[in-house]
C-alpha positions as a Markdown table, in Angstrom:
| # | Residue | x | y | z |
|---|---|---|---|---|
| 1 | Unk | -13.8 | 29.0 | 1.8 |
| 2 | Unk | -14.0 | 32.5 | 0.4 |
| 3 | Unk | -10.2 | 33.4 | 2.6 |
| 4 | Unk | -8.7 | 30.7 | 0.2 |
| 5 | Unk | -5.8 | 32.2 | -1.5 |
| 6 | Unk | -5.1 | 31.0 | -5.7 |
| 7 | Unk | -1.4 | 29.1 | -3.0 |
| 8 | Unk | -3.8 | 27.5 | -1.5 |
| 9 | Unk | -6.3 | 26.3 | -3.9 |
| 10 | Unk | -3.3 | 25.1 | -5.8 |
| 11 | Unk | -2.1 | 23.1 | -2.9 |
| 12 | Unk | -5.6 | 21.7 | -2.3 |
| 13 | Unk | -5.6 | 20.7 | -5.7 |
| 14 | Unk | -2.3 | 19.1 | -5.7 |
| 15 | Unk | -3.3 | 17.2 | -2.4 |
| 16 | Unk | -6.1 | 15.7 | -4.6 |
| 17 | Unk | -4.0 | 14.8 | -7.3 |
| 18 | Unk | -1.9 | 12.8 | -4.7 |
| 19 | Unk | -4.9 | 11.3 | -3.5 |
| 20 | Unk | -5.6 | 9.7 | -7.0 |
| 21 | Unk | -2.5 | 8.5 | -7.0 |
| 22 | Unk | -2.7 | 6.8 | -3.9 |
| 23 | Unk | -5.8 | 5.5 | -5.2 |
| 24 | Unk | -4.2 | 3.2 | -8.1 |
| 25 | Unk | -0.9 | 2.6 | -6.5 |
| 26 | Unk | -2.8 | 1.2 | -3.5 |
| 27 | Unk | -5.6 | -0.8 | -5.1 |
| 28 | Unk | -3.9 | -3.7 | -5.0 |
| 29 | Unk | -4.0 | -4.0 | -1.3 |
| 30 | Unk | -7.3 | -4.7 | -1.1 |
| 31 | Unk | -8.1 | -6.3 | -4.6 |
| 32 | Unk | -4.4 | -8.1 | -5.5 |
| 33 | Unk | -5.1 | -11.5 | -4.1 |
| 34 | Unk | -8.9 | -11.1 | -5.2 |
| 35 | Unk | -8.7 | -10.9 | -8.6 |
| 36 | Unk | -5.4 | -13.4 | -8.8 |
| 37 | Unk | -7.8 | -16.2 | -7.3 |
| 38 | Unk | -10.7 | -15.4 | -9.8 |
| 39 | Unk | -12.5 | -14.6 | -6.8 |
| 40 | Unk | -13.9 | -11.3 | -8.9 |
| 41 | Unk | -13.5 | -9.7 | -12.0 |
| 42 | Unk | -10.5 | -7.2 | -12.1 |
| 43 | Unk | -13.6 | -4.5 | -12.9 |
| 44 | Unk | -15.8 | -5.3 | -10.5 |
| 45 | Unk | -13.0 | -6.2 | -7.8 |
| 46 | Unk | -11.9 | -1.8 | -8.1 |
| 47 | Unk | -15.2 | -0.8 | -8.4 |
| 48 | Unk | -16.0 | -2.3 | -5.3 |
| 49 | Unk | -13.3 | -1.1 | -3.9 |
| 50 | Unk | -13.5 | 2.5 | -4.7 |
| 51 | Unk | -17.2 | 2.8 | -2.8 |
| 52 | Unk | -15.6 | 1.0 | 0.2 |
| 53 | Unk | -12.7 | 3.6 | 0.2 |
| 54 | Unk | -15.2 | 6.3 | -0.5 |
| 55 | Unk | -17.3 | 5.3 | 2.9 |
| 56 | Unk | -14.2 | 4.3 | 4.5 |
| 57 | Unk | -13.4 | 8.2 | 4.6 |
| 58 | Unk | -16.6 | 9.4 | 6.6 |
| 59 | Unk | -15.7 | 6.9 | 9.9 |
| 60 | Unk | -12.8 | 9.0 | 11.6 |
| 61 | Unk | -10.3 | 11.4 | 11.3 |
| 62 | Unk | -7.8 | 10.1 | 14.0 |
| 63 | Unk | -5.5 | 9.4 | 11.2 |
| 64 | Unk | -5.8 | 13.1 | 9.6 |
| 65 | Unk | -5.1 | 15.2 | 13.3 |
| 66 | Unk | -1.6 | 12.7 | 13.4 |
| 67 | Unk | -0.7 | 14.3 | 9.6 |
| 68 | Unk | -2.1 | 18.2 | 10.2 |
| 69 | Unk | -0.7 | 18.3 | 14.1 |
| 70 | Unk | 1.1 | 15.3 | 14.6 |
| 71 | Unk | 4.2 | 15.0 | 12.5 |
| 72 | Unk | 4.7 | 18.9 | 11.6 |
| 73 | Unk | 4.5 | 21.6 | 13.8 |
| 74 | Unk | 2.2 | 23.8 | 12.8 |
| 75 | Unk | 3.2 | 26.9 | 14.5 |
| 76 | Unk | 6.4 | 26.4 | 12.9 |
| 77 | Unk | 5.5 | 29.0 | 10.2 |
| 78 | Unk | 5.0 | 26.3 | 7.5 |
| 79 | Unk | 3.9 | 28.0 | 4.4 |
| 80 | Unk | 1.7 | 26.8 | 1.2 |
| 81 | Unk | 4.8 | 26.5 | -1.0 |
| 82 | Unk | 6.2 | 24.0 | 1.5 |
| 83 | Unk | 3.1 | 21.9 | 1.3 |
| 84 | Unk | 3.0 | 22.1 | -1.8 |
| 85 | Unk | 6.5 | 21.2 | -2.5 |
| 86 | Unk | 6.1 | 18.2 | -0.2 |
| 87 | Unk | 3.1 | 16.9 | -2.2 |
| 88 | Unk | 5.1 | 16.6 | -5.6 |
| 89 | Unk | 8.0 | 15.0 | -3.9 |
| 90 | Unk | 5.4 | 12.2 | -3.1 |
| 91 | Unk | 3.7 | 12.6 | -6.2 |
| 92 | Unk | 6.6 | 11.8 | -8.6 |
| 93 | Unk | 7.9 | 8.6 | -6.0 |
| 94 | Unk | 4.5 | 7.4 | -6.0 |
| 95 | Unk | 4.5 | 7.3 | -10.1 |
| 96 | Unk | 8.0 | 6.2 | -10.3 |
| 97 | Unk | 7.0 | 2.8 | -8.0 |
| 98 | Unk | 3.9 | 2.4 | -10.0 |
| 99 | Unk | 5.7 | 2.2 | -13.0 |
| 100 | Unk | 8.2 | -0.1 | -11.6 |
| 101 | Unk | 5.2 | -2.5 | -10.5 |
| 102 | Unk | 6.6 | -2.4 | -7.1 |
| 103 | Unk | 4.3 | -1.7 | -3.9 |
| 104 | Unk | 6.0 | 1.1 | -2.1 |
| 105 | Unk | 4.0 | 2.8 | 0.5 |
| 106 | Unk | 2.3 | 6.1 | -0.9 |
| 107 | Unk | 1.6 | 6.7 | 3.2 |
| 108 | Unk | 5.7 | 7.4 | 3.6 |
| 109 | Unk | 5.9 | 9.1 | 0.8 |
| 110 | Unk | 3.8 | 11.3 | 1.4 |
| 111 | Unk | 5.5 | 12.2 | 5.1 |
| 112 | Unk | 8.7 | 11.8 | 3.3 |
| 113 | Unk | 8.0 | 14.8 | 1.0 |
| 114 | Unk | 6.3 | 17.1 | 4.0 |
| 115 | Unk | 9.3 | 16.3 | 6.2 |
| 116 | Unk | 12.1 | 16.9 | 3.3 |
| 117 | Unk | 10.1 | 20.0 | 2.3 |
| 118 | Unk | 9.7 | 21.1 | 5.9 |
| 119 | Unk | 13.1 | 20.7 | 6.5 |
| 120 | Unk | 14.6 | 23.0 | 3.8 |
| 121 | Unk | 12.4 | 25.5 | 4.1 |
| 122 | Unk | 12.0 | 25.9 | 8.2 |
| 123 | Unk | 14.3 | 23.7 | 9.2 |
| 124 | Unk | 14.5 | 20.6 | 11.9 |
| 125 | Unk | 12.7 | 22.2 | 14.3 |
| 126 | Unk | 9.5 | 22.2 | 12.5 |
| 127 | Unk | 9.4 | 18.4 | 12.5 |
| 128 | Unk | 8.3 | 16.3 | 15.9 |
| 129 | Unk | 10.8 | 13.6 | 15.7 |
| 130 | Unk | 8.9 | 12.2 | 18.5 |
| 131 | Unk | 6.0 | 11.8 | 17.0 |
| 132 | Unk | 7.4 | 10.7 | 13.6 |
| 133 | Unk | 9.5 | 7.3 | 15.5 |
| 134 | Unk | 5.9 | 6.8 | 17.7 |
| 135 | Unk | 3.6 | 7.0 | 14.8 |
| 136 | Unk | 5.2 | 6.5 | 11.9 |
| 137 | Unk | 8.8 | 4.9 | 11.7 |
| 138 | Unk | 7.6 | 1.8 | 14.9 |
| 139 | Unk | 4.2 | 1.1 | 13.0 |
| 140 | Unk | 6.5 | 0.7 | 9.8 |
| 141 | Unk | 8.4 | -1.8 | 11.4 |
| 142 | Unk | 6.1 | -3.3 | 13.7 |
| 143 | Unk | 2.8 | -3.5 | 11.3 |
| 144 | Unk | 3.9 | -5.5 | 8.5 |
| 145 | Unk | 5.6 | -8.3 | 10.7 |
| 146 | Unk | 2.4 | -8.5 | 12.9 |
| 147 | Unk | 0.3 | -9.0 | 9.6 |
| 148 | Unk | 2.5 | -11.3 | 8.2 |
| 149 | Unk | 2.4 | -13.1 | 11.4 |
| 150 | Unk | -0.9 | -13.2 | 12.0 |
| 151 | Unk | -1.5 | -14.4 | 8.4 |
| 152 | Unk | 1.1 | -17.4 | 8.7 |
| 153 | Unk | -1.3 | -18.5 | 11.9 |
| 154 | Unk | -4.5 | -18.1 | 9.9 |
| 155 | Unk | -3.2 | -19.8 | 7.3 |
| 156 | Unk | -2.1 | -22.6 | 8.5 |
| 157 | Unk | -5.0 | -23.1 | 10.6 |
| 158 | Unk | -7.3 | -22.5 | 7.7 |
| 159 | Unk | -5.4 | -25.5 | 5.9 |
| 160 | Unk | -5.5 | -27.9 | 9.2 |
| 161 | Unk | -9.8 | -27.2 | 9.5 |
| 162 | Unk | -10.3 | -28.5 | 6.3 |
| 163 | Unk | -8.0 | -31.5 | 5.8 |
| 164 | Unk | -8.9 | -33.9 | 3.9 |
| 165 | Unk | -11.5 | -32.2 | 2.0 |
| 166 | Unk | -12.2 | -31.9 | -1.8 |
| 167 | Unk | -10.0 | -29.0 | -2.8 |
| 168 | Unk | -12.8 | -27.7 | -5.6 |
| 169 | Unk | -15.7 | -27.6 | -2.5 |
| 170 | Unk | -13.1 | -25.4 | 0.3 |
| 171 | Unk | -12.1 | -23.0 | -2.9 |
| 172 | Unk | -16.1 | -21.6 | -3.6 |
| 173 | Unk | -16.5 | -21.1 | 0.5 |
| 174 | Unk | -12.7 | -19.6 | 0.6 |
| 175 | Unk | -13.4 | -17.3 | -2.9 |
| 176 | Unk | -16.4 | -15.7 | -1.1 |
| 177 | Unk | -14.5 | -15.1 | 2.1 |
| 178 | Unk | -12.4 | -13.3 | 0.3 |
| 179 | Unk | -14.7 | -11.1 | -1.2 |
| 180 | Unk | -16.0 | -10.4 | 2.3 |
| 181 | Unk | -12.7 | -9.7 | 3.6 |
| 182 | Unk | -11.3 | -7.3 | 0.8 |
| 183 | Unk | -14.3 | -5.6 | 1.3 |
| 184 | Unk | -13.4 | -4.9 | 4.6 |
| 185 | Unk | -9.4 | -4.4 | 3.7 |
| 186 | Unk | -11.0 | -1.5 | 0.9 |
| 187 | Unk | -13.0 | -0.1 | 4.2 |
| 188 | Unk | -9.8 | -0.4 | 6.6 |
| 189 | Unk | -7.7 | 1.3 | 3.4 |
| 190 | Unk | -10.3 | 4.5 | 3.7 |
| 191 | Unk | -10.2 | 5.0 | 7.0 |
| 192 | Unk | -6.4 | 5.2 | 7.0 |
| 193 | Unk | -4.9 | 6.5 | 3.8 |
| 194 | Unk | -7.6 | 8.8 | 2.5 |
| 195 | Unk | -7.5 | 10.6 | 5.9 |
| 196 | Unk | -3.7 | 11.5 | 5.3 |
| 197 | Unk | -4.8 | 13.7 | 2.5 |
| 198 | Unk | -7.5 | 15.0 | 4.4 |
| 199 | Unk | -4.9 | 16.2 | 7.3 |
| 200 | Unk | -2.7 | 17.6 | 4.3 |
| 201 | Unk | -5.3 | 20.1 | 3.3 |
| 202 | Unk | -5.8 | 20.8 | 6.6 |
| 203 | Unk | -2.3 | 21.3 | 7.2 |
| 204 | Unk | -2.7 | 23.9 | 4.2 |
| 205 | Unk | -5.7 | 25.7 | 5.8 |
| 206 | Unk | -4.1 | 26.2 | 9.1 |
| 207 | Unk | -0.8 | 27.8 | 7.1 |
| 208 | Unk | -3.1 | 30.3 | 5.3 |
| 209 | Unk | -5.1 | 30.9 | 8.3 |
| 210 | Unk | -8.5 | 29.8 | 7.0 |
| 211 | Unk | -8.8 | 27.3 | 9.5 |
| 212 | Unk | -7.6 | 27.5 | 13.4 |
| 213 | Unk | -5.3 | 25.0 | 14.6 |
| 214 | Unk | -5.8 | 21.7 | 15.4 |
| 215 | Unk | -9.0 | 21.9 | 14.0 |
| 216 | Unk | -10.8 | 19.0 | 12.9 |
| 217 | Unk | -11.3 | 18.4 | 8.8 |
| 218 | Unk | -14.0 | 20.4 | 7.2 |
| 219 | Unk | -16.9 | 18.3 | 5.4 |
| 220 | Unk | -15.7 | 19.1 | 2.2 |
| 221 | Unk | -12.2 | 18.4 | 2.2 |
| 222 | Unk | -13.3 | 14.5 | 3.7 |
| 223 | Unk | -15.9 | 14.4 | 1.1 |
| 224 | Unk | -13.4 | 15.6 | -1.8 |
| 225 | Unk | -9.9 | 13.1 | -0.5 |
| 226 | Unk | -12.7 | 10.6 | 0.0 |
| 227 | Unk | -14.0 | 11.2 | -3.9 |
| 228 | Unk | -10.3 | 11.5 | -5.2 |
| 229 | Unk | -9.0 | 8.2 | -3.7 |
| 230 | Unk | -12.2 | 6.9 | -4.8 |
| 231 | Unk | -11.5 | 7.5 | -8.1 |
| 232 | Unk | -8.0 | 6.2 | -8.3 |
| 233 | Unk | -8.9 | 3.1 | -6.9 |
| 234 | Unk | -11.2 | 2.2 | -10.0 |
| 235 | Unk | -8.9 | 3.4 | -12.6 |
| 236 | Unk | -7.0 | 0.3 | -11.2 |
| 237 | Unk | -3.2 | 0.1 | -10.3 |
| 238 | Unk | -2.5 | -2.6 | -12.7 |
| 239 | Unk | 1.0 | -3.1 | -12.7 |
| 240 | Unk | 1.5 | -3.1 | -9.1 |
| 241 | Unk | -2.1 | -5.8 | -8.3 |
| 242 | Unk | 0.3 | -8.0 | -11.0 |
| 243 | Unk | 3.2 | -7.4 | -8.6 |
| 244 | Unk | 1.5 | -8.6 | -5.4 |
| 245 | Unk | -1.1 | -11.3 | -7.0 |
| 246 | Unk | 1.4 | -13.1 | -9.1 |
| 247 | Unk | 4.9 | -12.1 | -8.8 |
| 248 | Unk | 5.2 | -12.4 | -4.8 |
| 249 | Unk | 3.8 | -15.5 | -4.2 |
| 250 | Unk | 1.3 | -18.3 | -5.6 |
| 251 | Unk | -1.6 | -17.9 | -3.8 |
| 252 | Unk | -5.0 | -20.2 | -3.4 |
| 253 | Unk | -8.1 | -19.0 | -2.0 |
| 254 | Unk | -7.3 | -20.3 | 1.6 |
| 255 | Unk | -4.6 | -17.8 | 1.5 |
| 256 | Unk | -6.2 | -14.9 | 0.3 |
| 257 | Unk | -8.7 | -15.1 | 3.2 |
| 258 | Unk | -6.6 | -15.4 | 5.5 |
| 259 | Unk | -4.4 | -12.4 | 4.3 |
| 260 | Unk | -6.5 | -10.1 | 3.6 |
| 261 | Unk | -8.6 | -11.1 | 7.2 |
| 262 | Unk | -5.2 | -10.6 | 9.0 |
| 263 | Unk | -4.3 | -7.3 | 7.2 |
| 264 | Unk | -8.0 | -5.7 | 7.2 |
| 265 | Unk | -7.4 | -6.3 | 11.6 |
| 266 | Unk | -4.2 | -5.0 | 11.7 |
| 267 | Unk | -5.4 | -1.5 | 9.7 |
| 268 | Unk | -8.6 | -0.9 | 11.6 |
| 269 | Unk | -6.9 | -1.4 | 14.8 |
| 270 | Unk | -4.4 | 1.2 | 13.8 |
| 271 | Unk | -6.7 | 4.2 | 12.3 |
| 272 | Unk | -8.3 | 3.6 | 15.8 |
| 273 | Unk | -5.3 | 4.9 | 17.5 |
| 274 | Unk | -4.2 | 7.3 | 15.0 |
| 275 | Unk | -1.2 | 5.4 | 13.9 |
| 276 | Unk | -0.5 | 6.6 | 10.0 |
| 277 | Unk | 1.0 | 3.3 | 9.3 |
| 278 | Unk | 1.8 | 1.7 | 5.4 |
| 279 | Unk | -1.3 | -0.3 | 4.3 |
| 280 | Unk | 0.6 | -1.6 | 1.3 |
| 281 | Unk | 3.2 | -2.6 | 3.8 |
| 282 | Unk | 0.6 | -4.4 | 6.0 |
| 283 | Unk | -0.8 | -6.0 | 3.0 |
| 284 | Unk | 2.4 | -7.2 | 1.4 |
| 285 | Unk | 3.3 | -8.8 | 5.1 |
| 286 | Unk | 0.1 | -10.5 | 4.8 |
| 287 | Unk | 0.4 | -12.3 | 1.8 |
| 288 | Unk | 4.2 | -12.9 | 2.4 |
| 289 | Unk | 2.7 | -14.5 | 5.6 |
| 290 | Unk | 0.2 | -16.4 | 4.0 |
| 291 | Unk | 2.6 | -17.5 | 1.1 |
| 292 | Unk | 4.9 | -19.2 | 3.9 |
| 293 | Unk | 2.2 | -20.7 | 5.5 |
| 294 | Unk | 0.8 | -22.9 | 2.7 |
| 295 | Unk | 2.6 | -26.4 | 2.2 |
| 296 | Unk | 4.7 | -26.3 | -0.5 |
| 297 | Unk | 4.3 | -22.7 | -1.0 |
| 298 | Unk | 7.1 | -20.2 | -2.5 |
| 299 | Unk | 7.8 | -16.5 | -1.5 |
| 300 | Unk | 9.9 | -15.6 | -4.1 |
| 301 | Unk | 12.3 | -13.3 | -2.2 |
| 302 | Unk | 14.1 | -11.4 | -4.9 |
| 303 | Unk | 10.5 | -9.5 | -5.7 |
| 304 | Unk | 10.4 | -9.1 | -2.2 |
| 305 | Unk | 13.7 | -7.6 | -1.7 |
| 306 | Unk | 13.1 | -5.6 | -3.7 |
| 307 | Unk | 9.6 | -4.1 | -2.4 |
| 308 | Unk | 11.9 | -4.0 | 0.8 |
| 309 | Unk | 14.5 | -1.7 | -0.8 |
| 310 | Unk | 11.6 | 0.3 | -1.8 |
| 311 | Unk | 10.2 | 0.8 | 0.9 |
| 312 | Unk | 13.4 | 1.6 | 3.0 |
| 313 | Unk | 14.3 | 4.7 | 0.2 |
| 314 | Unk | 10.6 | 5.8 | 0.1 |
| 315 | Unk | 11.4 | 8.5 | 3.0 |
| 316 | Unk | 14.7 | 9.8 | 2.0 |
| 317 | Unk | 14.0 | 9.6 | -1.8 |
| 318 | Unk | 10.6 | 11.3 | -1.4 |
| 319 | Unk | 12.3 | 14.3 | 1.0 |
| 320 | Unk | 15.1 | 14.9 | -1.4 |
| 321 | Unk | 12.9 | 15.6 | -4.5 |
| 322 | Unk | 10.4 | 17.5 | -1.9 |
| 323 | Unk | 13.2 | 19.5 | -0.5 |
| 324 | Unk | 15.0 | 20.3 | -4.1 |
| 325 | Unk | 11.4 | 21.2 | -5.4 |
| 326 | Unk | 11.1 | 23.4 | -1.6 |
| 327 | Unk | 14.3 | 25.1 | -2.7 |
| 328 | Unk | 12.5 | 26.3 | -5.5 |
| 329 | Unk | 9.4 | 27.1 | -4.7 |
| 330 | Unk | 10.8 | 29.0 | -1.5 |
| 331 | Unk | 12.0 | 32.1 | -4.6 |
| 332 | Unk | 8.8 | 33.6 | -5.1 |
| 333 | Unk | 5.8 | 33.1 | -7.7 |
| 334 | Unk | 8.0 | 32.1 | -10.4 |
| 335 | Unk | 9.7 | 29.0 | -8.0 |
| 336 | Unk | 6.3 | 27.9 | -7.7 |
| 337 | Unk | 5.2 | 28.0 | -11.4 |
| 338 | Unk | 8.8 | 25.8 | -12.4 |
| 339 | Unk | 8.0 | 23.4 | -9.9 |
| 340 | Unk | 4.4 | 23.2 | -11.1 |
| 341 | Unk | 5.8 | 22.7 | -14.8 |
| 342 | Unk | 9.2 | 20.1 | -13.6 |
| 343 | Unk | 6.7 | 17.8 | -11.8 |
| 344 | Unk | 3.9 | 18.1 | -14.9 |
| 345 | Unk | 6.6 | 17.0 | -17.0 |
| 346 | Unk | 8.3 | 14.2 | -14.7 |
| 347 | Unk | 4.4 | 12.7 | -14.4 |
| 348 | Unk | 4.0 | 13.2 | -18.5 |
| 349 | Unk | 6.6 | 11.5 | -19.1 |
| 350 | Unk | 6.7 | 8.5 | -16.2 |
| 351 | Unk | 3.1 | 8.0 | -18.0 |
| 352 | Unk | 4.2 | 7.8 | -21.8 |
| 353 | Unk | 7.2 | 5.1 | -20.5 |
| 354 | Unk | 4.5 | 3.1 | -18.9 |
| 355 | Unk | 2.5 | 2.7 | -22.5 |
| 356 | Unk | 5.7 | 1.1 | -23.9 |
| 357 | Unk | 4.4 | -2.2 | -22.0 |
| 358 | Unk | 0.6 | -1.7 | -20.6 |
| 359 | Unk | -0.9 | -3.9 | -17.7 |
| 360 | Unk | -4.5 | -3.6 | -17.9 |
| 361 | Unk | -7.6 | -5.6 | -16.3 |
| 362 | Unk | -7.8 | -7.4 | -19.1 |
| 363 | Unk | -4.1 | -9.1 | -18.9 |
| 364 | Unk | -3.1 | -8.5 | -15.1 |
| 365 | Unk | -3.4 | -12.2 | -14.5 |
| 366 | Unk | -1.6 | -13.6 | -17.9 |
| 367 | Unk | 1.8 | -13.2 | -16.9 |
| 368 | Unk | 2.7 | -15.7 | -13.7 |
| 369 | Unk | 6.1 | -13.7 | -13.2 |
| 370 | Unk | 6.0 | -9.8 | -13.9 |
| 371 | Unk | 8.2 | -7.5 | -14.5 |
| 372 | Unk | 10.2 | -10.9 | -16.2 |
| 373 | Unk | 11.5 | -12.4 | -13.1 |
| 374 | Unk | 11.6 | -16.3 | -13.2 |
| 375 | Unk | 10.3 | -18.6 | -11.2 |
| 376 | Unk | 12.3 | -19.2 | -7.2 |
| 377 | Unk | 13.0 | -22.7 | -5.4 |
| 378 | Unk | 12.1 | -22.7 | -1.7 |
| 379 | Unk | 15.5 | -20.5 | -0.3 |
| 380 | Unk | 16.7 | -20.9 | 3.2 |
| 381 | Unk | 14.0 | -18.4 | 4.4 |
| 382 | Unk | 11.1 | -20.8 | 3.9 |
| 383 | Unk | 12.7 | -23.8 | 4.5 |
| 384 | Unk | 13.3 | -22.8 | 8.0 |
| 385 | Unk | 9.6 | -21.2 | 8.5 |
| 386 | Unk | 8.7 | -24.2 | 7.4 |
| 387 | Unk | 11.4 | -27.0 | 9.1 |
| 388 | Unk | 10.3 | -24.9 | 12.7 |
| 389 | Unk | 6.4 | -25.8 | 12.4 |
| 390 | Unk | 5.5 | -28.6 | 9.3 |
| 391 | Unk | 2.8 | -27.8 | 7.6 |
| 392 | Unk | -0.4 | -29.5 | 8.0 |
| 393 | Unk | -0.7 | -32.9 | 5.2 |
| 394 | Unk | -3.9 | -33.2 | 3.0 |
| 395 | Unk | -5.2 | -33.0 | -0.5 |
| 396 | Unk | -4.0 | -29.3 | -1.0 |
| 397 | Unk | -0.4 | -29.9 | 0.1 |
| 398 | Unk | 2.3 | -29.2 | -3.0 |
| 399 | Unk | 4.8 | -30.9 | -2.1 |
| 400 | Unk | 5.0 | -35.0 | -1.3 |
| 401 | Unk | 5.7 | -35.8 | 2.5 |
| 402 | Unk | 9.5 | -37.8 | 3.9 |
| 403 | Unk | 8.3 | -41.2 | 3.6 |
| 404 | Unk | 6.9 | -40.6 | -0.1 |
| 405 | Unk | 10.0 | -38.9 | -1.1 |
| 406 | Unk | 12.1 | -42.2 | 0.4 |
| 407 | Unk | 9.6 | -44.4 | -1.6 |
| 408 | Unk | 10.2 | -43.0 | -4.6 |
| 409 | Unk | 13.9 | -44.2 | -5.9 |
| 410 | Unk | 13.2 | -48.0 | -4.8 |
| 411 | Unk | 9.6 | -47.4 | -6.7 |
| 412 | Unk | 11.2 | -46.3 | -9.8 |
| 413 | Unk | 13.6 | -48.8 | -9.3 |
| 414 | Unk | 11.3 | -51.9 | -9.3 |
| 415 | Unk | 9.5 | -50.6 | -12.0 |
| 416 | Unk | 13.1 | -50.3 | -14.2 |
């Protein structure tokens, strides 16, 4: 460590910061559904979390080679400034979608900003567009479907096993599933998102020449991503937890299981192969899937459209502030102390707008509709989910069946 340039340190440092941030904005994909069921206490539901995604970090580093030598070509003569310009472009997108309450995907912008940053400064060349479609782009597509999938099934089946039991008595199992399986979603989350850090600083080490490339993380930089994220996590993304526990869907403990179950597979499975996928996209398929798959239950699309439109701008909007802020660094010393100061002052400020109207643990599960959106009908979406398979009848089913629904005008009728 003693080769470590003041560049460097900075960029290490700014990694971190983004690592925290990834921390809180991403909280909710392990904890959302969690705390909305009462399953555990907003404080101990984070705290939890941030050890998982602490040990999460020590079980591979698949993830981390994909971000240092995957997606940027190292010998590409990728400087610190670049990094470090990449890093604020994802910094200052990750704040701005916090603030909104929306879950955007910290992972994309994260390769947004290295790839706009990249781009500017060394141009198209530097960036495998192979591996970013194979490893990035697909899993973006693919991943959330195949949660939210793989949710829909679960749920559903979870709902046909227990038919015709007491609501109260399948809750207590289902609440302590859920512990069990956002407990594994927290570990999945660490394995994945806290390694992207640890291939950034990498990436930062192999442009200074302190470490050779394609060299494997040092043990301090997965000890200090896996400490930052840690952190993050228990500070508590409250805004966005509200987002996904409340505002997406309504969901019951049978559902939270069976997302968070669904998504947790679907994460592992992926740091495995070194795919650098979304986990809040993964999660936010899940409990879409698990919304749909509930009788009577309501995805309220406009929330989700607009999560979609987040995520589709994450890349582009992330690598135009990475590449203006690349631009600037690129002039010397002096480029690199303005950017320093513009994103200081872009964070100061996102952060004093978001005191105007707090979300903390204490009221993340008063408000049934953040953010002020009212309450959705069934659209045509869930309707035809639902018209295509009918959900299974029994004591938990919302809505009445055909034949009730017949009965009740001649009912009211007789009773006139």
């Amino acid at each position: 460590m003693e080769n470590i340039t003041l560049l460097i340190g900075i960029v290490i440092v700014t990694a971190l910061v983004f690592d925290f941030t990834n921390g809180f904005h991403d909280t909710a994909n392990a904890m959302a559904t969690t705390i909305s069921t009462g399953a555990l206490k907003p404080k101990v539901a984070v705290a939890m979390s941030a050890v998982l995604n602490l040990v999460g970090a020590f079980l591979s580093v698949e993830v981390a080679k994909t971000i240092s030598g995957g997606i940027i070509d190292e010998a590409a003569g990728i400087r610190p400034e670049v990094i470090f310009a990449g890093l604020v472009g994802a910094i200052v997108w990750n704040l701005l979608t916090w603030l909104a309450g929306l879950p955007s995907s910290s992972s994309h912008a994260l390769f947004g900003g290295l790839i706009g940053a990249t781009v500017v400064a060394v141009g198209f060349d530097a960036v495998n567009a192979d591996k970013v479609v194979m490893k990035v782009l697909i899993p973006a597509v693919a991943a959330p479907v195949v949660a939210g999938l793989a949710a829909w099934c679960a749920t559903r089946l979870t709902y046909r096993l227990t038919r015709g039991r007491d609501e109260q008595e399948t809750a207590k199992g289902y609440r302590a599933g859920q512990i069990a399986s956002a407990a594994l979603v927290s570990l999945a989350h660490g394995t994945n998102d806290a390694q992207k850090t640890m291939g950034v600083i990498t990436l930062a080490l192999v442009a200074g020449g302190v470490v050779a490339p394609h060299s494997d993380p040092p043990m301090w930089v997965i000890v200090s991503a896996g400490l930052a994220i840690a952190l993050g996590t228990y500070l508590g993304g409250w805004r966005i937890i509200q987002t996904l526990g409340k505002g997406l869907t309504d969901i019951k403990p049978a559902q939270g299981f069976a997302a968070q179950t669904g998504a947790a597979t679907v994460i592992l499975a992926s740091s495995h192969i070194g795919f650098a996928l979304s986990t809040t996209q993964v999660c936010s398929g899940s409990i879409m899937g698990a919304g749909l798959g509930r009788k009577g239950g309501v995805v309220r699309w406009s929330t989700a459209g607009r999560m979609v439109l987040a995520w589709g701008l994450t890349l582009p909007a992330a690598g135009l502030v990475a590449g203006g802020a690349a631009l600037l660094a690129d002039q010397g010393d002096w480029g690199v102390a303005a950017v320093a100061v513009l994103g200081l002052a872009v964070s100061g400020a996102i952060w004093a707008a978001s005191r105007r109207k707090p979300v903390t643990h204490d009221n993340v599960n008063d408000l049934n509709q953040p953010q002020g959106l009212p309450a959705e009908p069934a659209g045509v979406i869930t309707a035809a989910l639902q018209a295509v398979a009918p959900p299974p009848a029994g004591p938990l089913s919302a809505a009445p069946a055909p034949a009730e629904r017949a009965a009740a005008p001649a009912a009211a009728a007789a009773t006139s």
